[in-house]
C-alpha positions in Angstrom: 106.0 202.9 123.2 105.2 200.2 120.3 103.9 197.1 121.3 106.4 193.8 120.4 105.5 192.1 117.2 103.8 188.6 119.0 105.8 185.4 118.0 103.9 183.0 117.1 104.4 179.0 117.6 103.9 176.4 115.3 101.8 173.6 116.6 101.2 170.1 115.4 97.5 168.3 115.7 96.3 164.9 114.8 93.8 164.5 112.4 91.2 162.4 110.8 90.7 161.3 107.4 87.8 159.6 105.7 87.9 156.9 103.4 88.8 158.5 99.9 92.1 159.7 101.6 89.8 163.9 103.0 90.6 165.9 105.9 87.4 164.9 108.0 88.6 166.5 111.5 90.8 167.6 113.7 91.6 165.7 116.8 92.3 166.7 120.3 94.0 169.8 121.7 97.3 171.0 119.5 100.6 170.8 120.3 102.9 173.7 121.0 106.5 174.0 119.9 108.9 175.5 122.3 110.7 177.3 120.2 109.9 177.5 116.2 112.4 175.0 113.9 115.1 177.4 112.5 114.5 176.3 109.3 112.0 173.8 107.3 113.0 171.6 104.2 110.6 170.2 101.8 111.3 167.1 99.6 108.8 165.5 96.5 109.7 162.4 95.0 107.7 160.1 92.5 106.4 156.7 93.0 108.3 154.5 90.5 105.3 151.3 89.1 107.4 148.1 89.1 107.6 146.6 85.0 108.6 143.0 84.9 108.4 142.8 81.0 110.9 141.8 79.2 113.6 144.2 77.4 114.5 146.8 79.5 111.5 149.3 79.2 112.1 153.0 80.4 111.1 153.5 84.3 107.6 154.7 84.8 105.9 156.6 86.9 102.4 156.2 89.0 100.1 158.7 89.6 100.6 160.0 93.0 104.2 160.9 94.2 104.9 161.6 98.2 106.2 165.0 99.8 108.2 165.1 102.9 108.0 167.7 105.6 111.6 167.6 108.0 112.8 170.1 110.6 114.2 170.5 113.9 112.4 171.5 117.4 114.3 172.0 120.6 113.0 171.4 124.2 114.9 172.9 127.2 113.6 172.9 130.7 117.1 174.0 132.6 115.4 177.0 133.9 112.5 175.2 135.6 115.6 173.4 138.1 115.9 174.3 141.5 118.4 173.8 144.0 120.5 171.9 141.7 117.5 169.1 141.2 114.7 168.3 138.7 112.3 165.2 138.2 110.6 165.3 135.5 113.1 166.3 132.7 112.4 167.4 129.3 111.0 164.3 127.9 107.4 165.7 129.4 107.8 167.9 126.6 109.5 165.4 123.8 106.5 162.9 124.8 104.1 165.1 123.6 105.7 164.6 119.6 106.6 161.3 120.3 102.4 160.6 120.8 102.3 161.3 117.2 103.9 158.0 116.5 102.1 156.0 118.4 100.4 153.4 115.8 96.8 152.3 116.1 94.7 149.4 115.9 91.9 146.6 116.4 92.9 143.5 118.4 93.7 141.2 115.7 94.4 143.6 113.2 97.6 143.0 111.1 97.3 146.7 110.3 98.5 149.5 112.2 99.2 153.2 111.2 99.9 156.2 113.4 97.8 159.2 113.8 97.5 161.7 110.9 99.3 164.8 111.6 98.9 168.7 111.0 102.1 171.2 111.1 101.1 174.7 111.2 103.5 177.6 111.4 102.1 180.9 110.1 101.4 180.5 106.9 102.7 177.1 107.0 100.2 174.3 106.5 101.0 170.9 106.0 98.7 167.6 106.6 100.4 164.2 106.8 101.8 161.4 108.9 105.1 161.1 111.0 107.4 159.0 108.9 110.0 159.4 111.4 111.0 161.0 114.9 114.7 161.2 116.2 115.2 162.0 119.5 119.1 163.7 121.2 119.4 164.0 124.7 122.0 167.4 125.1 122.2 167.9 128.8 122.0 166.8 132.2 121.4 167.4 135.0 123.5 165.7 138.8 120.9 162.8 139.1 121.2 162.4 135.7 117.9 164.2 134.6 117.7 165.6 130.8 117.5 168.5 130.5 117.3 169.4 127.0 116.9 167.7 123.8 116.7 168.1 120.3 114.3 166.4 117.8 114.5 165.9 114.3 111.0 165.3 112.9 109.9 164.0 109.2 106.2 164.4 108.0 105.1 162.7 105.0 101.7 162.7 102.6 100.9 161.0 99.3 99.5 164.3 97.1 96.0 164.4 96.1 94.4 165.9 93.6 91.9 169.0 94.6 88.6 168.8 94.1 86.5 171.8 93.0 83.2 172.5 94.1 80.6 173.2 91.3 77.7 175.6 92.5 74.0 174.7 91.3 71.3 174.8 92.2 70.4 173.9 95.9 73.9 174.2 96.8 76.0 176.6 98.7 76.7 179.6 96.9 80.8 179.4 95.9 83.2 182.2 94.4 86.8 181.4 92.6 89.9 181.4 94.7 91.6 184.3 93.6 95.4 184.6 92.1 98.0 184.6 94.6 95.4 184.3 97.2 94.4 181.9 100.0 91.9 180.5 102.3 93.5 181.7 105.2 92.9 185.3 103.5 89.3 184.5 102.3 88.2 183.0 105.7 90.6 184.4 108.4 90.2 182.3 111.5 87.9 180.0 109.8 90.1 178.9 107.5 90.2 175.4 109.0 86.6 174.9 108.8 86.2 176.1 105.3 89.2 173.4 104.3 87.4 170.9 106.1 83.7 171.9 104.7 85.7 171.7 100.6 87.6 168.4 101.4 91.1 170.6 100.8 93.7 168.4 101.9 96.7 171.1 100.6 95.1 174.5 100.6 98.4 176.0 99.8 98.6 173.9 96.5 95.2 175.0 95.2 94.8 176.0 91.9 93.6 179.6 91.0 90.4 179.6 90.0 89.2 176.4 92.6 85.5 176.8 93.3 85.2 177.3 97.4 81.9 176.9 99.5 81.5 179.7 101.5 
């Protein structure tokens, strides 16, 4: 008899940056969806630089635009209730996403900002922070327990620029990333440290031909 394909879950992870705006680490254990988002949309805009001359001149553009990351996860817990009760509820589960944002700070510091954010499904791989979370309570239970809920999630990142690696001497040896191809491919399950070791902040945006330590 053939063995079942395995489903896998898409997770989300905190993360680290550095200074120049570089995946430095990940942080913490990863969080598993319940069930995968039924479907994922993905949204780019540009970053419109204010003019105040005079005139009328055209709109312009900066440098750096955003992209936005939005889907759906369910939660549902109505099997775990017995004899007609439950405590806990689903919002065990919901609290995990919520953690994401949860902004951070020193005492006495007028600037707060919540947690990067990794979202990885398959071949899936997006790095940002969450812009927004929105939270439904579907059903409860007698006491008044929810029991499911559905949460609408949006990601968002400023793009950056990759940065290739040149290889000279007394540096790691490198090799091209191939058309069509991808780090995941390169590296299998050490994808994620080869990102981090290059500084790839988007591996699925990387340019053919982008010089990659191994």
């Amino acid at each position: 008899m053939p063995k079942p394909n395995e489903v896998r879950k898409a997770i989300l992870q905190a993360c680290k940056w550095d200074s120049t705006g570089n995946l430095q680490s990940l942080e913490g254990d990863p969080v598993t969806v319940q069930f995968n988002p039924e479907s994922l949309k993905l949204s780019t805009s540009n970053q419109l630089a204010n003019n105040n001359g005079k005139g009328g001149a055209a709109l312009q553009f900066s440098s750096r635009g955003t992209t936005k990351l939005s889907f759906e996860l369910w939660f549902d817990v109505s099997s775990e209730m017995k004899n007609g009760k439950m405590n806990t509820g689903v919002r065990k589960l919901t609290e995990k996403i919520a953690a994401f944002m949860k902004a951070e700070g020193e005492d006495g510091d007028d600037k707060f900002i919540p947690p990067g954010c990794m979202f990885l499904w398959g071949k899936t791989l997006f790095f940002g922070v969450m812009e927004s979370m929105n939270e439904t309570l579907e059903y409860f239970s007698e006491q008044g327990v929810p029991l499911r809920a559905s949460v609408s999630v949006s990601l968002t990142k400023q793009d950056v620029k990759i940065k290739t690696v040149k290889n000279g001497a007394g540096q790691n040896k490198s090799k091209p990333l191939p058309k069509g191809g991808s780090l995941q491919e390169m590296f299998g399950e050490k994808w994620q440290q080869k990102a981090l070791q290059n500084k790839v902040d988007d591996p699925k945006r990387m340019p053919t031909g982008t010089q990659i330590q191994t």
